[in-house]
C-alpha positions as CSV (number, residue, x, y, z in Angstrom):
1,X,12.6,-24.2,70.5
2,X,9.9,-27.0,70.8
3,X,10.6,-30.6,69.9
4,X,8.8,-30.5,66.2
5,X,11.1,-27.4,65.7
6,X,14.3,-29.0,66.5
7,X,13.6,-32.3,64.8
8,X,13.0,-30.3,61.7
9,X,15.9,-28.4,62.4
10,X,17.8,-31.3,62.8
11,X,16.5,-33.0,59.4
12,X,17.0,-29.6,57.6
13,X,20.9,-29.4,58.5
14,X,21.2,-32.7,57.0
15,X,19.7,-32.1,53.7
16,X,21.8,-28.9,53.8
17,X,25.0,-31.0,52.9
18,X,23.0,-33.0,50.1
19,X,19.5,-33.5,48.6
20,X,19.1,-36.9,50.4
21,X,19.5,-38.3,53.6
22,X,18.8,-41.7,55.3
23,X,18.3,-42.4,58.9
24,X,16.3,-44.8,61.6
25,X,13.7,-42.7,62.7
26,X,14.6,-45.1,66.5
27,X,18.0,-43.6,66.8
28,X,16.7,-40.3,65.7
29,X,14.3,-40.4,68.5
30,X,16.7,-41.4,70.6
31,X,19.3,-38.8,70.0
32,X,16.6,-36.0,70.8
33,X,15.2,-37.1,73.6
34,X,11.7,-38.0,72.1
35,X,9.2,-40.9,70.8
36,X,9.4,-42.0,67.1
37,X,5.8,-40.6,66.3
38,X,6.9,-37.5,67.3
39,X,9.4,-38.1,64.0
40,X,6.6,-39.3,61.8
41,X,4.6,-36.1,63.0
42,X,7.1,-33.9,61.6
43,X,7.6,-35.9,58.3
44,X,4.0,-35.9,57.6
45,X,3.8,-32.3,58.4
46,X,7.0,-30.5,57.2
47,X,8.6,-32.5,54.6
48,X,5.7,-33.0,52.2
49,X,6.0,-33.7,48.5
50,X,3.7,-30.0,48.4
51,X,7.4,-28.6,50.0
52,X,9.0,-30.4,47.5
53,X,10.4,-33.6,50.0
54,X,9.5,-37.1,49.0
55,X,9.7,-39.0,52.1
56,X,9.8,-43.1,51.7
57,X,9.8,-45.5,55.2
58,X,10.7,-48.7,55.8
59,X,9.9,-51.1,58.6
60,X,11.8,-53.0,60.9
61,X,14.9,-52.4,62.1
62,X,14.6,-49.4,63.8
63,X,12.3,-47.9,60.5
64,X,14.8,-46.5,58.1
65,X,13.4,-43.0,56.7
66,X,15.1,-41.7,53.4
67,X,14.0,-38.2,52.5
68,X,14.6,-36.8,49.0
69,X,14.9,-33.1,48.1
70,X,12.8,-32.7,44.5
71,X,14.0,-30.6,42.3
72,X,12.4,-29.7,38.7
73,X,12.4,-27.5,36.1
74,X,9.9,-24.7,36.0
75,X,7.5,-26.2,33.8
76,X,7.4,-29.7,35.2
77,X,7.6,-28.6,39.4
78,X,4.2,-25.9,38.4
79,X,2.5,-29.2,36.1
80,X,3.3,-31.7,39.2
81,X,1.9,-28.8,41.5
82,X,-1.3,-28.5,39.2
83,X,-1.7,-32.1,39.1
84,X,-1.2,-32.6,42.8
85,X,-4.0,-30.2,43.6
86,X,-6.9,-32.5,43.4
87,X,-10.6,-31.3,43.3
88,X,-10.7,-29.3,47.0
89,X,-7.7,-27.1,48.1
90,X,-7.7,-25.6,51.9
91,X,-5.9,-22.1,51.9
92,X,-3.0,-24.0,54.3
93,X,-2.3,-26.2,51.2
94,X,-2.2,-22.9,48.9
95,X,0.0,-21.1,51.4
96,X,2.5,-24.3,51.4
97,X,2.9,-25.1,47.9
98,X,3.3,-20.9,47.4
99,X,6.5,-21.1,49.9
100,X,7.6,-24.2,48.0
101,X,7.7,-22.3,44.6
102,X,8.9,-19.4,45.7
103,X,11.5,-21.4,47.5
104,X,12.5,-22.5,44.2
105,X,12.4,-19.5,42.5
106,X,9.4,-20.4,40.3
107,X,7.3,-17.8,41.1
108,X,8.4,-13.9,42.5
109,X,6.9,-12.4,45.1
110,X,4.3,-10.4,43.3
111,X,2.7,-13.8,41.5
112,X,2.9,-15.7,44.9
113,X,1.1,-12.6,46.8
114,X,-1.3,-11.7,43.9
115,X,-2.5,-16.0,44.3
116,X,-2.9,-16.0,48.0
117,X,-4.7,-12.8,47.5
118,X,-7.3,-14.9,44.8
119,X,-7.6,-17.5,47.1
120,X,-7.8,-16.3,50.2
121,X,-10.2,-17.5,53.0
122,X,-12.1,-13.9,52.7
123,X,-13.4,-14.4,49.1
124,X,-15.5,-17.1,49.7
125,X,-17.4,-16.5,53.0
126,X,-20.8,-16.0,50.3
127,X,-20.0,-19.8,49.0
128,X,-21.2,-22.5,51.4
129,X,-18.5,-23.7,52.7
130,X,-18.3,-27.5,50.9
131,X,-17.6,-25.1,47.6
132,X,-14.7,-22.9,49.2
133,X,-12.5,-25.4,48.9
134,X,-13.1,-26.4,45.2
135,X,-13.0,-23.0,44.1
136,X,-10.4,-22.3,45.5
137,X,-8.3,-25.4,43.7
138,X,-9.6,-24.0,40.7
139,X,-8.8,-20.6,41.3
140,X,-4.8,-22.0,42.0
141,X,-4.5,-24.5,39.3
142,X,-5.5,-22.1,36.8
143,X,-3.5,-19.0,38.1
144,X,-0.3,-21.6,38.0
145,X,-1.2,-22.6,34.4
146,X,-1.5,-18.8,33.7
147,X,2.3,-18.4,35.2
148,X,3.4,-21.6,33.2
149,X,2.5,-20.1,29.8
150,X,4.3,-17.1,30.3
């Protein structure tokens, strides 16, 4: 297991027990051998408010980290999803929030494969490519608002 695997790992297990935790990212870092970049590499990364984590840091003393596990109801987590979108959306970003919902349970299988099919990278290869990316939000916004009405 790599080192961005395990700190993850490690971060998951604590959020297992409840749906926050607070640590210093120093004695974090210390405890698995590593710098505490290497932490703030895999907050940034893996715990993102798209994967439903709200991740708040404080500075000095070591740099207290308090992570926060979202949870909505259907309705609200698809409008904050909508909203969160922006104007451009990379097919990454699609694939993230997808896991997140499904995760949750607010979208099947069959909605969350039918979306990734709509926005896949393959659909827009005839779109120059600043335009792929704000199709592609639209495309996801407005498949999520389709999910929300019904």
């Amino acid at each position: 297991m790599n080192l961005s695997n395990a700190i993850a790992q490690m971060i998951t297990d604590m959020l297992s027990e409840k749906d926050e935790v607070e640590f210093q990212r120093n004695i974090l870092a210390q405890d698995l051998g590593c710098v505490p970049s290497q932490i703030n590499y895999v907050l940034s990364s893996r715990f993102t408010p798209e994967r439903g984590f709200l991740v708040e840091s404080r500075r000095g003393g070591g740099g207290c980290i308090r992570i926060v596990r979202v949870s909505y109801d259907k309705d609200t987590l698809l409008m904050k999803v909508v909203n969160s979108v922006g104007d451009e959306m990379s097919e990454n970003s699609v694939k993230s929030h997808l896991a997140n919902l499904l995760h949750h349970g607010l979208l099947n299988e069959a909605q969350a494969a039918l979306i990734l099919a709509a926005t896949s990278e393959s659909n827009f290869r005839v779109l120059p490519s600043p335009f792929e990316d704000i199709v592609r939000a639209a495309i996801f916004k407005k498949m999520l608002l389709t999910v929300a009405k019904n």
